[in-house]
C-alpha atoms as a printed R data frame, in Angstrom:
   type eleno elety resid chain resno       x      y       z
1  ATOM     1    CA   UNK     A     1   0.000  0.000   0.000
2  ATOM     2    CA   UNK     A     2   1.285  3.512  -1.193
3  ATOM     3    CA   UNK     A     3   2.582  5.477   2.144
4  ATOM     4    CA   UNK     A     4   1.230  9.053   0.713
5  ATOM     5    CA   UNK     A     5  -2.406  7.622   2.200
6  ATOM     6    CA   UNK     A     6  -0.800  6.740   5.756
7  ATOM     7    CA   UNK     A     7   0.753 10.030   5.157
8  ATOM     8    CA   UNK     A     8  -2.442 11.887   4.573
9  ATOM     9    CA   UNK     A     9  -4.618 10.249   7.010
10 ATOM    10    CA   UNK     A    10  -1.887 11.630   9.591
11 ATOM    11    CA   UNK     A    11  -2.391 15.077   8.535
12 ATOM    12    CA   UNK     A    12  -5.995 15.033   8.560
13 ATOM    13    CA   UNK     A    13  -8.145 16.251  11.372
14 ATOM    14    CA   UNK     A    14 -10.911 14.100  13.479
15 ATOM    15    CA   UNK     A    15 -14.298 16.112  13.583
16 ATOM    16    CA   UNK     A    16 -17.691 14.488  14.964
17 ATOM    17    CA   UNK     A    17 -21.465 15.849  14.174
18 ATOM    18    CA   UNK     A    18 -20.865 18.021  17.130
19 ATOM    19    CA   UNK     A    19 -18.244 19.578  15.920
20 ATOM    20    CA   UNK     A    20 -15.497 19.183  18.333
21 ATOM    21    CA   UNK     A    21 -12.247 19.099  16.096
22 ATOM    22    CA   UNK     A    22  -9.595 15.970  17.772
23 ATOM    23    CA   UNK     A    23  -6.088 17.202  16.817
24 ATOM    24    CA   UNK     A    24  -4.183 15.005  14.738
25 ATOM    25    CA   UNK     A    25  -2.093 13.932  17.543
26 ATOM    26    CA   UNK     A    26  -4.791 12.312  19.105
27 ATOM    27    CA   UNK     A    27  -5.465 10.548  15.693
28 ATOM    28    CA   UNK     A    28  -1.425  9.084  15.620
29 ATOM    29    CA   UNK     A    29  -2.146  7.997  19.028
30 ATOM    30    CA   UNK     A    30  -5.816  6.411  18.331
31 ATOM    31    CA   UNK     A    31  -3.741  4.840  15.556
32 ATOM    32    CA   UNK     A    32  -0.624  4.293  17.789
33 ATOM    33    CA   UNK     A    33  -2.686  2.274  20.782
34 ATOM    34    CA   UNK     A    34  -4.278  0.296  18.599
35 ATOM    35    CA   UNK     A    35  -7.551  1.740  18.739
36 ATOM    36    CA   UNK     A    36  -8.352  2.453  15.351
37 ATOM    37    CA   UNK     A    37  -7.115  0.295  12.522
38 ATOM    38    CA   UNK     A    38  -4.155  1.702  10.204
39 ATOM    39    CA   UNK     A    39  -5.647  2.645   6.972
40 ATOM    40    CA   UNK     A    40  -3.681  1.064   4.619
41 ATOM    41    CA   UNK     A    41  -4.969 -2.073   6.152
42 ATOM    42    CA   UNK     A    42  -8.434 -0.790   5.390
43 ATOM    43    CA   UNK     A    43  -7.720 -0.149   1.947
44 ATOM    44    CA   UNK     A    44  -6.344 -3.735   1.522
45 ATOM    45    CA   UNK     A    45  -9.173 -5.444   3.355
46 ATOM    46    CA   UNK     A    46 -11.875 -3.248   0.947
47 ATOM    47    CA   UNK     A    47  -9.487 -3.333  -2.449
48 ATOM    48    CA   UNK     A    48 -12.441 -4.515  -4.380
49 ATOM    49    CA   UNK     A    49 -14.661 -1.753  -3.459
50 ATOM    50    CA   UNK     A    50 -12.098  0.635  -3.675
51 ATOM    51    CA   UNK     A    51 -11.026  1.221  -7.069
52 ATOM    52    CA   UNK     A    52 -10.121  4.572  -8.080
53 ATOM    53    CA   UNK     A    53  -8.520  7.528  -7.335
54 ATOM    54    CA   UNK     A    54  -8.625  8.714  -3.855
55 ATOM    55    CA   UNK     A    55  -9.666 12.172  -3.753
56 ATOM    56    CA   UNK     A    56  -9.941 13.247   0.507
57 ATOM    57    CA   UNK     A    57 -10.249 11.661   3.522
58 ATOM    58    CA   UNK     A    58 -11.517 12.476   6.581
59 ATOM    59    CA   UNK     A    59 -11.411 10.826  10.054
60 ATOM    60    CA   UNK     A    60 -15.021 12.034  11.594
61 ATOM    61    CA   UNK     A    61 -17.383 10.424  14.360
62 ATOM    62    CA   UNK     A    62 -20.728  9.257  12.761
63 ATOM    63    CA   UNK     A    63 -23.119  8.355  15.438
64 ATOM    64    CA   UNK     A    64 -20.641  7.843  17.884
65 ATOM    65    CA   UNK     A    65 -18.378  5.702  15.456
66 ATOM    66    CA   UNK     A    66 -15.082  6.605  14.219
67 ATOM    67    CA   UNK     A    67 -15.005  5.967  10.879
68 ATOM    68    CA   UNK     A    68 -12.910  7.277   7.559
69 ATOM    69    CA   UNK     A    69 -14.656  8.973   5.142
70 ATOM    70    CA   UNK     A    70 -12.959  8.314   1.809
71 ATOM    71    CA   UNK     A    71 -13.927 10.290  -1.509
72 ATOM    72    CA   UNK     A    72 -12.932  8.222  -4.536
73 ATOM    73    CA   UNK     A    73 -12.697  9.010  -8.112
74 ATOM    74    CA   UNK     A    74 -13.988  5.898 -10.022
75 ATOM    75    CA   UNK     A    75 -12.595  4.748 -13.573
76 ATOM    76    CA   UNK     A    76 -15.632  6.948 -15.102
77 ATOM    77    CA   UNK     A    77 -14.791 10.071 -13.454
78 ATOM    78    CA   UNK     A    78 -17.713  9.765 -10.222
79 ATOM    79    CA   UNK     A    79 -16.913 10.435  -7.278
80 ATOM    80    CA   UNK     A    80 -18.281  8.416  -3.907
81 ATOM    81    CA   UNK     A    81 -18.034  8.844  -0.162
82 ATOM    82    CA   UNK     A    82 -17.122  5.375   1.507
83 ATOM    83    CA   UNK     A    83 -17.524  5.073   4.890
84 ATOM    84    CA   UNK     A    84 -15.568  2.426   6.994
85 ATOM    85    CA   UNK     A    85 -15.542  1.704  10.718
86 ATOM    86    CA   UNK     A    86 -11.840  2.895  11.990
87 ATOM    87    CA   UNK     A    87 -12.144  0.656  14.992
88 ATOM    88    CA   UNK     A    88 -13.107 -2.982  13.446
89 ATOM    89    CA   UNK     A    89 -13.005 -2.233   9.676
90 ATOM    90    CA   UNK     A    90 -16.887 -2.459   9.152
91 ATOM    91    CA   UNK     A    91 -17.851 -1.458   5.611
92 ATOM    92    CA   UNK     A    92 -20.393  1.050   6.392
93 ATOM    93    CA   UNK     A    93 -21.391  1.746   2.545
94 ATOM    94    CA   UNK     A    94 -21.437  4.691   0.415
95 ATOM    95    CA   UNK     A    95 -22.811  7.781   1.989
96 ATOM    96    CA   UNK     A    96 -25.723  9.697   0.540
């Protein structure tokens, strides 16, 4: 798995649906303690459904989930928003 995503996903912020913005620290140390899953093990496990070009990512609570939010560029030129479960992996689906 390319490092730039690792890379990226370091440098993004956590937000939730309230709002209150997690410093990127605390996501290297989720990440760190084992408390969220690395993402390029995410992108392995979900290869398949992730073919494209990723576009952002974001590391947000969604109903009191961590989860990535991943905006990919498919081989026809749409774009989704993939959620997955940063603690166990969980495909969540494609958000609306």
């Amino acid at each position: 798995m390319n490092i730039r995503f690792l890379c990226l996903v370091m440098a993004v912020g956590m937000t939730d649906t309230q709002a209150d913005d997690i410093s990127p620290q605390t996501l290297r140390e989720l990440r760190a303690s084992g408390q969220i899953i690395p993402l390029e093990v995410l992108l392995e496990r979900h290869a398949t459904r992730l073919n494209g070009k990723l576009l952002d990512l974001e590391v947000e609570s969604e109903n009191g989930r961590l989860c990535y939010e991943l905006e990919i560029q498919d081989a026809k030129g749409e774009v989704h928003e993939y959620l997955i479960d940063a603690q166990n992996g969980e495909w969540l689906g494609e958000e609306d």
